[in-house]
ROLO-255862 format. One record per residue (C-alpha): residue number from 1; residue in three letters; x, y, z. Coordinates in steps of 0.001 Angstrom, whole numbers, plus 500000, padded with zeros to 6 digits. Layout:
N
<NUM, Ala, <X, Y, Z>>,
...
END
This chain:
162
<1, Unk, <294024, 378314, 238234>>,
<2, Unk, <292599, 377366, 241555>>,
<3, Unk, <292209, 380388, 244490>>,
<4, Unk, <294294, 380146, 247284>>,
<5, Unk, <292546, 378247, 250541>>,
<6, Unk, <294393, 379927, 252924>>,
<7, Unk, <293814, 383601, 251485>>,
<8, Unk, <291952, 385736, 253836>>,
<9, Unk, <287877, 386741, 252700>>,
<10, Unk, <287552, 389419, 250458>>,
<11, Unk, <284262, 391692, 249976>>,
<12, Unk, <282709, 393528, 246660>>,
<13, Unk, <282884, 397069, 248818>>,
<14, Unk, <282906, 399078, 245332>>,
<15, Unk, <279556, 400926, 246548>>,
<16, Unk, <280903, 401627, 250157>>,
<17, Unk, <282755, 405102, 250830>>,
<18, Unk, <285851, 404400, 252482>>,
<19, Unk, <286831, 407142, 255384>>,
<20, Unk, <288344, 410019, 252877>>,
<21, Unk, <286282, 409139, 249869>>,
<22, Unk, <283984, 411699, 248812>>,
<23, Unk, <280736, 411545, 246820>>,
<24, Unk, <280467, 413328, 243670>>,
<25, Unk, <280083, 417338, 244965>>,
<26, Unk, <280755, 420567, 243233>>,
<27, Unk, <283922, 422016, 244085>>,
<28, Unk, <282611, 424916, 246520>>,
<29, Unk, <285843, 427019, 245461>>,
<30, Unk, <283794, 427482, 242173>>,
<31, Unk, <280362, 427869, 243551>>,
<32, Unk, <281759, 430660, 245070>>,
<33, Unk, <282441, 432381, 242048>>,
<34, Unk, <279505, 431698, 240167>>,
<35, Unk, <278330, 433352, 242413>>,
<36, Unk, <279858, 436521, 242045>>,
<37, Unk, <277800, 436674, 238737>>,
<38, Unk, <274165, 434550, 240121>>,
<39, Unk, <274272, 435589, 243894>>,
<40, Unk, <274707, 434097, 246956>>,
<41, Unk, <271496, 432581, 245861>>,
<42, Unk, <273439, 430043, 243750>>,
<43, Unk, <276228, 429288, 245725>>,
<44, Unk, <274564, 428805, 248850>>,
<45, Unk, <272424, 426098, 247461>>,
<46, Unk, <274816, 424339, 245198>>,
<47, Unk, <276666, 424239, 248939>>,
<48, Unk, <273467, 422873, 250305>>,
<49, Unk, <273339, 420225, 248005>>,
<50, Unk, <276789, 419196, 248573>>,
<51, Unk, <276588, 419467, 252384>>,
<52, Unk, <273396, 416847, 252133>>,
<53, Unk, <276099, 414732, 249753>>,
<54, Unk, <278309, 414577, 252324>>,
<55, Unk, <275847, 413565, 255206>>,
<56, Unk, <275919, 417119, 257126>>,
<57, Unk, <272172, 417974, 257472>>,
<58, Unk, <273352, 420516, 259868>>,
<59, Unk, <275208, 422480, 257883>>,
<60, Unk, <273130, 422049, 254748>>,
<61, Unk, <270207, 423664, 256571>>,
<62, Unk, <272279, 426439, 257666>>,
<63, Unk, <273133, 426628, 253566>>,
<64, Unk, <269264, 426590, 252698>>,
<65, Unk, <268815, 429954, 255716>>,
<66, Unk, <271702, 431653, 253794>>,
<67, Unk, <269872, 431073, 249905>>,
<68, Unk, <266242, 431568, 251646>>,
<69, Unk, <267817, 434510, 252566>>,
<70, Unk, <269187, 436021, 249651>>,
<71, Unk, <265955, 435235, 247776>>,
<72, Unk, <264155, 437577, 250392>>,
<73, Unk, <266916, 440405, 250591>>,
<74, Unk, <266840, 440602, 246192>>,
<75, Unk, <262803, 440250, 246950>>,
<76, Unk, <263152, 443362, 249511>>,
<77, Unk, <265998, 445429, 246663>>,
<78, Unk, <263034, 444449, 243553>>,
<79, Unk, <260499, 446135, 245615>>,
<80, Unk, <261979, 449131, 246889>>,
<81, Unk, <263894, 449803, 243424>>,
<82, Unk, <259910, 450402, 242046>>,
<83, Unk, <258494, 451941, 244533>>,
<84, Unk, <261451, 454389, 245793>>,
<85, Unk, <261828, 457353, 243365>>,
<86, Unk, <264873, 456371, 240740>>,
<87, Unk, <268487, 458353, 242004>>,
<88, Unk, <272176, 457192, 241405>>,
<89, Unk, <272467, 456646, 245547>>,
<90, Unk, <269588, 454232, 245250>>,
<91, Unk, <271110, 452149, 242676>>,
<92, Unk, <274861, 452768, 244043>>,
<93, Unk, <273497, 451257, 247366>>,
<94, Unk, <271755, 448295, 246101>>,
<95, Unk, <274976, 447301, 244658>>,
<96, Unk, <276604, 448420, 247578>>,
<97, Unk, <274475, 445819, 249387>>,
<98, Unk, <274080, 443031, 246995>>,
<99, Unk, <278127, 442687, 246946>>,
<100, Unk, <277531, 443191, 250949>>,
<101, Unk, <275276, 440394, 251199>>,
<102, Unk, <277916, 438267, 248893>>,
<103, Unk, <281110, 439284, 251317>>,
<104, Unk, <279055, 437999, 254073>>,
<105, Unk, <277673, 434856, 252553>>,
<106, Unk, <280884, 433543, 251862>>,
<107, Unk, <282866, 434837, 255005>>,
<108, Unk, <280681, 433507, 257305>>,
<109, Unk, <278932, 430469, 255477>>,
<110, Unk, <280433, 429673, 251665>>,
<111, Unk, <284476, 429195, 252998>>,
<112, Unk, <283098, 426930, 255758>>,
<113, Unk, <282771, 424229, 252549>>,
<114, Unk, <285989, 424659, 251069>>,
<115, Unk, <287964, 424391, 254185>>,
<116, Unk, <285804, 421286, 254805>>,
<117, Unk, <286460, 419588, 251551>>,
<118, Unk, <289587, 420597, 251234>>,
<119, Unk, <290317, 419081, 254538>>,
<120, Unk, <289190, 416065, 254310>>,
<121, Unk, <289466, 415079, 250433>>,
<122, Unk, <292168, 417710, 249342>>,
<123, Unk, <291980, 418115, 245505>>,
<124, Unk, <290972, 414849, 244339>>,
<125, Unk, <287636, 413637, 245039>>,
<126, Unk, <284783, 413187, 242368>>,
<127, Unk, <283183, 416335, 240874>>,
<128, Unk, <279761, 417019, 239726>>,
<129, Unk, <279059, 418594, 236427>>,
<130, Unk, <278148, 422003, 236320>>,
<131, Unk, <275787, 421711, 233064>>,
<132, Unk, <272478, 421600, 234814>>,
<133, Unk, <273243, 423954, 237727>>,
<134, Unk, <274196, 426699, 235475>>,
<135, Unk, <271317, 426119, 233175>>,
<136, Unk, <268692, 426340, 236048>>,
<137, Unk, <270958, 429611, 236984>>,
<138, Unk, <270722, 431223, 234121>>,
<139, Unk, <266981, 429955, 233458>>,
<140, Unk, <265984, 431917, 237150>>,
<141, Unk, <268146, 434970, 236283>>,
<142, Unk, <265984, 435707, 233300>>,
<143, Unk, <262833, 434868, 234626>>,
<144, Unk, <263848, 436996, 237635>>,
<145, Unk, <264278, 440150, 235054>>,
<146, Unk, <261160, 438902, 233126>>,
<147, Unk, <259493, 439451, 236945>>,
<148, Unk, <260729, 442656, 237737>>,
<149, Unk, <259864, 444044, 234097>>,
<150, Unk, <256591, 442499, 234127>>,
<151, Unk, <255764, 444398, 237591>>,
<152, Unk, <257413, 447899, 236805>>,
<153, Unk, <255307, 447387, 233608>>,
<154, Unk, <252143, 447192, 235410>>,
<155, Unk, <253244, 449865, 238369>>,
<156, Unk, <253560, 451801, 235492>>,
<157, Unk, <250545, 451446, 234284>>,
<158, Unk, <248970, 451792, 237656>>,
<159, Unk, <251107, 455303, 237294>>,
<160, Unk, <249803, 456376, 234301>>,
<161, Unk, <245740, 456054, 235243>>,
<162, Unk, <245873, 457896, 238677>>,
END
């Protein structure tokens, strides 16, 4: 069968995202609460990721503040729970803080992404597996405990000699 001479020209565009196409992101809704159980930490830069996926270097640096962030407030809680004497309002405000710091992530930074996605690609657009970004998460969470019992281990010790 011959092609038609008069048909217009097509193109192989298969590779080219077409105005509302997405690239494969995480759905932010979920980032969110993973991170209700890894931190702001998590979400914020699964969020970066995306926001560099969808060709908003803006916003994805403005993710990478939020997680650089969060590293440095859990940095500031680690140090303060071993060198502040133990008490229940010590503990009760860390958490106090930590879900604080969460609240605020997402109010003023995390819902940014799922309005955004969910304006412009509604609920069907492709979706990254969340395998290897949970594995890293969980991976960091116990070295993170490994840190802080390594270094309450040795303040201890420090304790102990003077």
């Amino acid at each position: 069968m011959s092609t038609n001479p008069y048909a217009p020209p097509t193109a192989n565009v298969e590779d080219v995202l077409q105005a509302n196409e997405s690239p494969p992101i995480w759905n932010p809704e979920v980032a969110a609460r993973w991170s209700l159980l890894f931190s702001p930490i998590f979400g914020a830069t699964i969020q970066m990721k995306n926001w560099q996926a969808l060709g908003e270097p803006e916003k994805a640096a403005q993710a990478r503040q939020w997680a650089l962030g969060s590293i440095g407030f859990f940095a500031l809680l680690m140090v303060a729970g071993i060198f502040l004497p133990e008490s229940t309002s010590l503990n009760l405000g860390s958490r106090v803080a930590g879900l604080g710091l969460l609240i605020a992530w997402y109010t003023l930074n995390g819902k940014q992404q799922v309005a955004y996605v969910t304006a412009h690609f509604g609920k069907t657009y492709p979706r990254k597996n969340w395998g290897v970004p949970l594995l890293y998460a969980l991976l960091s969470l116990v070295a993170f405990l490994v840190l802080v019992f390594v270094i309450a281990f040795v303040f201890g010790l420090l304790q102990g000699d003077a």
